[in-house]
N, C-alpha and C positions, 0 to 999 in steps of 0.2 A: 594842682587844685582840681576838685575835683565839682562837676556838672551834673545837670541832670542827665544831659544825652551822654557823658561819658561813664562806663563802669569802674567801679572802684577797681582800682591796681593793688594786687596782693603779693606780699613778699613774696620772692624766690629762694626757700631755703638754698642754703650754702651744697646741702646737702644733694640737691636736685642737680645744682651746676657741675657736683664731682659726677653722680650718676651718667649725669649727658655726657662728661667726658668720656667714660668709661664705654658709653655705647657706640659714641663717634670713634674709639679710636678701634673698635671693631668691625664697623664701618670701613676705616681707613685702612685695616690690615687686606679686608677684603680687595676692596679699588686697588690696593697695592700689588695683591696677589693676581688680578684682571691685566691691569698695568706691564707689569713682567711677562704673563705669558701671552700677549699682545706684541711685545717690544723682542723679546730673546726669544722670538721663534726658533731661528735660525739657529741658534746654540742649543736649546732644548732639544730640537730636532736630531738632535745627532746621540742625544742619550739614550739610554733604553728604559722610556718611562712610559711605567701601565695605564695614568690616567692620560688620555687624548688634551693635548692643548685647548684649542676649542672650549674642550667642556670645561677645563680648567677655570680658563676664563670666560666665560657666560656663568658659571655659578660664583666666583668672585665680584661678578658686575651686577649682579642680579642681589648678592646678598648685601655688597655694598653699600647702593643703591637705598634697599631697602631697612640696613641701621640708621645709614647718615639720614635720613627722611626722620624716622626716629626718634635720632638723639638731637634732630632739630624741632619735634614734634612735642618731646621731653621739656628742654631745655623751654620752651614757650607757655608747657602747660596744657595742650592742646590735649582735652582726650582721648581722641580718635588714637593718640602716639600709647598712650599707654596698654591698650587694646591690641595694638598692632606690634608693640614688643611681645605681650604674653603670649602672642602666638606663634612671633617672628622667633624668639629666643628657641621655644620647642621645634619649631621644623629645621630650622637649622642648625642643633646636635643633630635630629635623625638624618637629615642630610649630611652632617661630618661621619655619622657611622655606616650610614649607607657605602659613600665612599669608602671608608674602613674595608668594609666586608666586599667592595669590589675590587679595590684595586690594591691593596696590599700583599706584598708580595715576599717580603723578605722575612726571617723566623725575627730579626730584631724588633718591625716595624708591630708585629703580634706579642715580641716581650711587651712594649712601651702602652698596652691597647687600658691594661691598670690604671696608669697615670692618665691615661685620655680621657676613661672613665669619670675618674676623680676631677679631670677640667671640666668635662659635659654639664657633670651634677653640679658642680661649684657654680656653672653661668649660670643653670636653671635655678637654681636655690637662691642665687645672689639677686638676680633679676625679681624673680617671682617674690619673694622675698622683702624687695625692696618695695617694689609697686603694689603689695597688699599689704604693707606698714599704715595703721590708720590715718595717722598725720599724710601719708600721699598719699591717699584716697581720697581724702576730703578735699586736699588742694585741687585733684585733677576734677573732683563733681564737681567742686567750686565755680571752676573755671567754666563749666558745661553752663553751671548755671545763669551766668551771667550774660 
């Protein structure tokens, strides 16, 4: 029921909950990836890998960190989240190819840089794409407005 002191409650497309999935669980992969080189120092440590632990994980925790915020920021509606994907989404391809172009080492991991390409564009397009669909634009000013 709705008041004066309260503001009208607007549906949450279907469509927004798969989106928030979709950001959370990149979020997730992140914290996963922090997680691991966090936990299997000790076995990592014995491999012969170009990127540094550490940085491993501080850019897993940091990107983390900053989808799961997000895809809860999404998920609520909150504009500030929509703002903070279109930006989040682009610096973090140039940060997967930044890494690319630092620490790739092997002729395979430069066969595969194609396909990586084709994932980069696919976030950016998919993301950007989604959150400038009129129907989620209105919903997220909606929300400002109220």
């Amino acid at each position: 029921m709705q008041t004066p002191a309260t503001p009208p409650r607007r549906k949450r497309l279907l469509s927004v909950n798969y989106f928030a999935l979709a950001v959370l669980y990149l979020g997730a992969l992140n914290l996963a990836r922090a997680s691991l080189a966090f936990n299997q120092q000790s076995f990592e440590q014995t491999l012969p890998l170009a990127m540094p632990l550490p940085y491993l994980a501080a850019g897993g925790l940091l990107w983390g960190s900053v989808f799961t915020a997000a895809a809860l920021g999404v998920w609520r509606l909150w504009p500030w989240a929509r703002k903070l994907l279109l930006g989040a989404i682009v610096l973090y391809q140039l940060h997967v190819w930044a890494n690319h172009l630092a620490f790739d080492t092997s002729d395979y991991s430069r066969l595969v840089w194609p396909f990586d390409v084709g994932v980069s564009v696919a976030w950016v397009v998919f993301v950007w794409g989604f959150l400038f669909l009129p129907g989620i634009r209105r919903l997220f000013s909606a929300m400002r407005d109220t």
